[in-house]
C-alpha positions in Angstrom: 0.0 0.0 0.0 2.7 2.3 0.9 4.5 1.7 -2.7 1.3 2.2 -4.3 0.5 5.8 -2.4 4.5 6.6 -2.9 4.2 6.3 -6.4 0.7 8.0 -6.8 2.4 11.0 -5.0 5.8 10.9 -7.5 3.2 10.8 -10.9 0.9 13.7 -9.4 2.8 16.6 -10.8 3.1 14.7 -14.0 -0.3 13.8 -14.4 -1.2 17.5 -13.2 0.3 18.6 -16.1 -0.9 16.4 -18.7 -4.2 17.5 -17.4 -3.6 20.7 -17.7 -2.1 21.5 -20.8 -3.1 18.7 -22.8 -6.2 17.1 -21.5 -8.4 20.2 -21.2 -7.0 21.9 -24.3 -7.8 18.9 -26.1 -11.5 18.5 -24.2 -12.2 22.4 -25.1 -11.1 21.8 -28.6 -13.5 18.7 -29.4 -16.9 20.0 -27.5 -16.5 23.7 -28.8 -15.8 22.3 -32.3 -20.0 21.9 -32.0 -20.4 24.9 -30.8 -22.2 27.6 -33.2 -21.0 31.1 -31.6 -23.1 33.1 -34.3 -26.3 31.6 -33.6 -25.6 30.9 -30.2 -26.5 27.0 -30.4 -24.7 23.8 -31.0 -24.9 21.5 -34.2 -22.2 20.7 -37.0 -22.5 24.1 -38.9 -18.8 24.4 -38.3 -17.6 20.7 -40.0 -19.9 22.4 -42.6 -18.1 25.5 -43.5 -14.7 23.7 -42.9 -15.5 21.2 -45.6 -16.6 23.1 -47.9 -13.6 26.0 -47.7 -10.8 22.9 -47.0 -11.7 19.8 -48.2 -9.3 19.8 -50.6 -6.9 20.9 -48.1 -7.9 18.1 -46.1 -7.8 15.1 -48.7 -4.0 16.9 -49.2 -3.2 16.6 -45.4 -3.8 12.9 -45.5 -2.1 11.8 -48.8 1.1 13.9 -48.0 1.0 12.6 -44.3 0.2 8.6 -45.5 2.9 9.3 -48.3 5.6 10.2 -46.1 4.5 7.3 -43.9 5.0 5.1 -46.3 8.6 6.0 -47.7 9.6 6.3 -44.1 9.1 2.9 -43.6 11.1 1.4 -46.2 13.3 4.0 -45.9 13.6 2.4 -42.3 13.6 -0.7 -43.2 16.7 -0.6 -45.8 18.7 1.3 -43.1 17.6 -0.7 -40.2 18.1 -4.4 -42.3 22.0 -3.1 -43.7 23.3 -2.2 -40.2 21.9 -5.9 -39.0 23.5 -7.5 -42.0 25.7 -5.6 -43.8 29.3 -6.8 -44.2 31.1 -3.5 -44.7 31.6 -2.6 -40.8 32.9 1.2 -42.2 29.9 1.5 -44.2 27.7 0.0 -41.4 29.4 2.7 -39.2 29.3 5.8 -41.6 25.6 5.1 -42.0 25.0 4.7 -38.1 26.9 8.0 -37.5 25.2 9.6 -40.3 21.4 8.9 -40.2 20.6 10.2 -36.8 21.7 13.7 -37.2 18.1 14.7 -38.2 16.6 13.9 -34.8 18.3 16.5 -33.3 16.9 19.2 -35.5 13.7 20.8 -35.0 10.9 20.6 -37.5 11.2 24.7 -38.1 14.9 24.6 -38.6 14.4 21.5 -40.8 12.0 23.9 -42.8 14.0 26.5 -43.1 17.0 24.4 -44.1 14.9 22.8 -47.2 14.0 25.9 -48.2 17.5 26.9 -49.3 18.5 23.4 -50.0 15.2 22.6 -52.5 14.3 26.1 -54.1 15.2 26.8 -58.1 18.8 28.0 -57.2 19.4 26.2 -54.4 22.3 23.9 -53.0 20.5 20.9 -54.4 20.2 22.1 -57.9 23.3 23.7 -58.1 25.1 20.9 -56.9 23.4 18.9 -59.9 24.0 21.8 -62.5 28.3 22.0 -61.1 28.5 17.9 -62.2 26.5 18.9 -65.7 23.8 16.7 -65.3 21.7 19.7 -65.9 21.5 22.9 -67.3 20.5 26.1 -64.8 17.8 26.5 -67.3 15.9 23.7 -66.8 16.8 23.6 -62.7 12.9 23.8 -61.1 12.1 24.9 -56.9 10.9 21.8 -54.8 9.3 24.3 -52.7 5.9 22.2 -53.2 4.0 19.0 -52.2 7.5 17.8 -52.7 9.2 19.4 -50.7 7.0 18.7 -47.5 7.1 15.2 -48.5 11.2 15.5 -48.4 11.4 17.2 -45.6 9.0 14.9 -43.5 11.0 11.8 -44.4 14.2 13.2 -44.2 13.2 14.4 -40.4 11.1 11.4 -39.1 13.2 8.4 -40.9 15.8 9.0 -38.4 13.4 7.8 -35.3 12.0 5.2 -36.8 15.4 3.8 -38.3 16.2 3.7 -34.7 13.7 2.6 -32.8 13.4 -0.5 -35.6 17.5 -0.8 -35.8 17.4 -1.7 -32.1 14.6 -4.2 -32.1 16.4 -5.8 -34.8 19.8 -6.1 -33.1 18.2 -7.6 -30.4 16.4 -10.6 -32.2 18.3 -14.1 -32.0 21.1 -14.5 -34.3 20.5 -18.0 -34.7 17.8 -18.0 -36.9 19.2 -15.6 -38.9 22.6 -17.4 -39.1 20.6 -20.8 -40.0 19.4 -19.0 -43.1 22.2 -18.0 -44.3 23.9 -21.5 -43.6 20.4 -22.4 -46.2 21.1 -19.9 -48.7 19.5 -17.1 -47.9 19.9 -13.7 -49.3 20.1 -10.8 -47.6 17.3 -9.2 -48.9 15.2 -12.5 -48.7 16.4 -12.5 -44.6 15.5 -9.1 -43.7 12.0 -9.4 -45.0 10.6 -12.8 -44.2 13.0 -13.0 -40.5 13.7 -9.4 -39.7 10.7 -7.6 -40.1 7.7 -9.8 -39.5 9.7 -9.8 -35.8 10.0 -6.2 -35.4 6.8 -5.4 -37.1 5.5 -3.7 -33.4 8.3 -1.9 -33.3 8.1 -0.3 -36.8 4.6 0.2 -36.6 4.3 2.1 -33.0 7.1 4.2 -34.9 5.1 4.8 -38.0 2.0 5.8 -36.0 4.1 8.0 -33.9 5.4 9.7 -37.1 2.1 9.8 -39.1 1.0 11.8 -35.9 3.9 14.0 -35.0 3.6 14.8 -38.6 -0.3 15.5 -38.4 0.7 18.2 -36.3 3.6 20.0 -37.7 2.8 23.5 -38.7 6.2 25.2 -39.5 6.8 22.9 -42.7 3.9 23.5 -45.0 3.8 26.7 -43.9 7.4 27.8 -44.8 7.7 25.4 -47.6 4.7 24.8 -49.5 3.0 28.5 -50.2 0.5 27.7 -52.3 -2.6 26.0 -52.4 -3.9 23.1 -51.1 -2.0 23.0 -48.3 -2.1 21.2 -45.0 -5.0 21.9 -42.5 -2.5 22.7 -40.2 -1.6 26.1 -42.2 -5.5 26.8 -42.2 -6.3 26.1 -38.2 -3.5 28.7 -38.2 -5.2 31.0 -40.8 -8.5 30.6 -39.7 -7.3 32.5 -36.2 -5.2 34.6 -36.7 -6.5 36.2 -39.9 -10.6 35.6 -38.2 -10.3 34.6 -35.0 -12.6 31.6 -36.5 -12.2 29.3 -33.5 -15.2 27.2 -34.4 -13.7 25.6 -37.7 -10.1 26.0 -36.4 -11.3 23.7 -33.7 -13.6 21.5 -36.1 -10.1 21.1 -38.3 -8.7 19.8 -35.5 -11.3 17.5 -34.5 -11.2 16.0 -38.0 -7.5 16.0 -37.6 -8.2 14.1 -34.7 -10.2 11.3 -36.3 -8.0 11.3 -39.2 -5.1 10.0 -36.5 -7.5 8.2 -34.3 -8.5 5.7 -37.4 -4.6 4.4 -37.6 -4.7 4.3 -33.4 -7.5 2.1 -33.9 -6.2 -0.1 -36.4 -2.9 -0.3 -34.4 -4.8 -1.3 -31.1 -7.3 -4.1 -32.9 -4.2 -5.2 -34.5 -2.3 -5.3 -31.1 -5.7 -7.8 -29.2 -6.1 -9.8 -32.2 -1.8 -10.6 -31.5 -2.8 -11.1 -28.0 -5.4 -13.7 -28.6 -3.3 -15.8 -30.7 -1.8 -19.0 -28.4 1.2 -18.8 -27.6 
């Protein structure tokens, strides 16, 4: 009893604050998303006028974030698979050193480094144009749908390369050892051995991502200026520029389902594992 009070007391402050800045921002944000303040009453009049200004904006949010997604977890994959089976041990440790620099940059300095690294005359293209591969002419700015895609996956494949790596290197060598003694390829090893074991661990970090991403404003804002863009950009726009809380906070509610859905997948996915004999 005393250990269970003791550690009730340690998680207060914790849980204090979770409540506070998260909880009841988040419980504001979903009931007032029903709330109507020019007529004073409560109904769906604000999904209403966000679909119809944003739904392309939405439809956008969720291809670009499920995009990303997606390359980041091959992109994962192939990094976390060669530094469990690659041969080349400087290569292996040029790659490790490498890949994880992203994860200490934030999302706005990532931004503002693609938008000088991706635009018409930047280092990208020029870099391409020095080795004449191209001419300057026909260089063109990433500083679109692209370019938020490329920045995502260069930012978020680090964590999930990680996260993926590590449950990888701590599988049994035996098995994987027994087929190569079989024949096995590489390639043949890391998806029928490798991944099917660290599938949890690839897909909590995908869901992590998909959400973190979700969220990001700085990105699409600094690098995609043009329209559709993510909702994001217009929750931003809609208070700022109106002081529109009501579809600001019904953009986030649909943000909300929109991450919910994978959650839900994720946790049915996680009982029916649960259920199975063992």
């Amino acid at each position: 009893m005393l250990t269970r009070k003791t550690s009730l007391i340690l998680t207060a402050p914790a849980m204090a604050l979770l409540g506070l800045l998260f909880l009841l921002p988040l419980g504001y944000s979903l009931v007032w998303a029903f709330r109507d303040e020019e007529l004073g009453g409560w109904g769906l009049q604000n999904f209403i006028k966000a679909f119809g200004l944003y739904s392309r904006d939405i439809l956008f949010t969720l291809i670009i974030v499920t995009l990303s997604t997606v390359i980041i977890g091959v992109l994962s994959i192939a990094i976390s698979g060669y530094l469990t089976l690659g041969e080349n041990r400087v290569a292996q440790a040029a790659l490790r050193w490498m890949y994880r620099w992203p994860l200490f940059i934030p999302f706005v300095v990532a931004a503002q480094l693609m938008r000088t690294f991706l635009a018409k005359n930047g280092m990208m293209n020029n870099i391409i144009v020095s080795t004449g591969l191209m001419d300057q002419m026909h260089a063109v700015s990433y500083l679109d749908w692209r370019g938020i895609i490329i920045t995502f996956v260069w930012k978020q494949t680090p964590f999930v390369a990680l996260l993926l790596a590590g449950a990888m290197s701590s599988l049994d060598r035996s098995t994987i050892e027994a087929a190569r003694n079989l024949g096995a390829h590489r390639f043949r090893i890391l998806l029928e051995i490798l991944v099917p074991q660290a599938a949890t661990t690839l897909m909590v970090g995908l869901i992590l991502s998909y959400v973190v991403m979700m969220s990001v404003l700085s990105v699409p804002l600094m690098i995609n200026a043009q329209s559709p863009t993510m909702i994001t950009v217009d929750m931003a726009w809609r208070i700022n520029a109106y002081s529109d809380y009501g579809v600001a906070n019904a953009l986030g509610f649909i943000s909300y389902a929109m991450t919910a859905v994978i959650a839900w997948i994720y946790l049915r996915q996680g009982v029916r594992e649960g259920r199975r004999p063992a």
